[in-house]
C-alpha positions as CSV (number, residue, x, y, z in Angstrom):
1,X,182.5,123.5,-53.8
2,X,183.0,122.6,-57.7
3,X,179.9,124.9,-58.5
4,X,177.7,123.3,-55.4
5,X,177.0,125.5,-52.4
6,X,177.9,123.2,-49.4
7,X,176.8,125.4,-46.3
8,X,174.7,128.2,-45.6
9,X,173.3,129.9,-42.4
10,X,172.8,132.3,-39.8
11,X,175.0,133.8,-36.9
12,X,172.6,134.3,-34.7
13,X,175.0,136.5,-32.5
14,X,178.4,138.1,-32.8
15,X,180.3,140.7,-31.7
16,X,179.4,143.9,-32.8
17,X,181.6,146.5,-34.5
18,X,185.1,144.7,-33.1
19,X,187.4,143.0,-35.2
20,X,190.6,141.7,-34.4
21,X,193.6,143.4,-36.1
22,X,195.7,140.1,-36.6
23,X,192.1,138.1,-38.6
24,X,191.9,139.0,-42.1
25,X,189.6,137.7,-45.1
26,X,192.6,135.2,-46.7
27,X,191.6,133.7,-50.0
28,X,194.0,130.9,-50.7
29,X,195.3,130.1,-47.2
30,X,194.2,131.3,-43.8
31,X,196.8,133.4,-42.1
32,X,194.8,134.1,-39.0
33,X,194.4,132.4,-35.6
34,X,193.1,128.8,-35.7
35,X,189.6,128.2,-34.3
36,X,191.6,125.3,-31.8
37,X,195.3,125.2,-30.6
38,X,194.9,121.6,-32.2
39,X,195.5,123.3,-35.9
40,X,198.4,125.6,-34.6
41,X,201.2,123.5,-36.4
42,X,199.3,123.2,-39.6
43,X,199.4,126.6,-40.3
44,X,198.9,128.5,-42.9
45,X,196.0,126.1,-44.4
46,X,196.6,126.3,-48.2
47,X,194.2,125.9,-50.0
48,X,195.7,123.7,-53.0
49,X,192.2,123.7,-55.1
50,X,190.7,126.5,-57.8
51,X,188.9,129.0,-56.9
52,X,186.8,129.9,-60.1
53,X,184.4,132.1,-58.4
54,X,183.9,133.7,-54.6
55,X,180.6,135.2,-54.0
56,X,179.6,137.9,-51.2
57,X,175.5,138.6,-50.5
58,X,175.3,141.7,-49.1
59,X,171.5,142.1,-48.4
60,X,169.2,144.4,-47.7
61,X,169.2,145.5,-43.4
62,X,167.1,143.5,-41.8
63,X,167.6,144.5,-37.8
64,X,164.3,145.4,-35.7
65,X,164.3,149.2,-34.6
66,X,165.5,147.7,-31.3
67,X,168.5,145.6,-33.0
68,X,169.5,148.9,-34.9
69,X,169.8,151.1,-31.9
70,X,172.1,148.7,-29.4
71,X,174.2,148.1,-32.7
72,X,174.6,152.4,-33.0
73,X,175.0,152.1,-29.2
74,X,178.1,149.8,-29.8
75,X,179.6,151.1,-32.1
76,X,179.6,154.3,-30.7
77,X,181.1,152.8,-27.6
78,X,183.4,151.2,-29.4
79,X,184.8,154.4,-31.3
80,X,184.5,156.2,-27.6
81,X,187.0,153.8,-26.6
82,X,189.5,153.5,-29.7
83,X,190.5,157.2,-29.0
């Protein structure tokens, strides 16, 4: 924020390969479905600041030979099921 980083971290877990079709990457307002029912009325979140720069890290793999192969695993059994 302003130039400051104000979080960083890890998943540790997710789900592999599936994405909901309605969840999208917004930049200035977030469209998709709230984390809590709570936040349901406030929709869409605009986001009334400047956005001078957005930065994405894509590094280097970094999954143990065993972490590689259940991810292939899943996503071919997630492309098995989407036909």
């Amino acid at each position: 924020m302003d130039g400051t980083a104000v979080a960083e971290g890890r998943i540790a877990q997710t789900v592999g390969v599936r994405f909901s079709l309605d969840e999208t990457f917004d930049v200035g307002s977030d469209m998709g479905t709230p984390v809590v029912e709570d936040y349901l009325d406030k929709m869409p979140f605009a986001f009334t600041g400047t956005l001078k720069k957005f930065v994405v890290v894509l590094e280097p793999e970094n999954l143990t030979p065993e972490e590689r192969k259940r991810l292939l695993e899943e996503e071919a059994r997630a492309l098995m099921s989407a036909h």
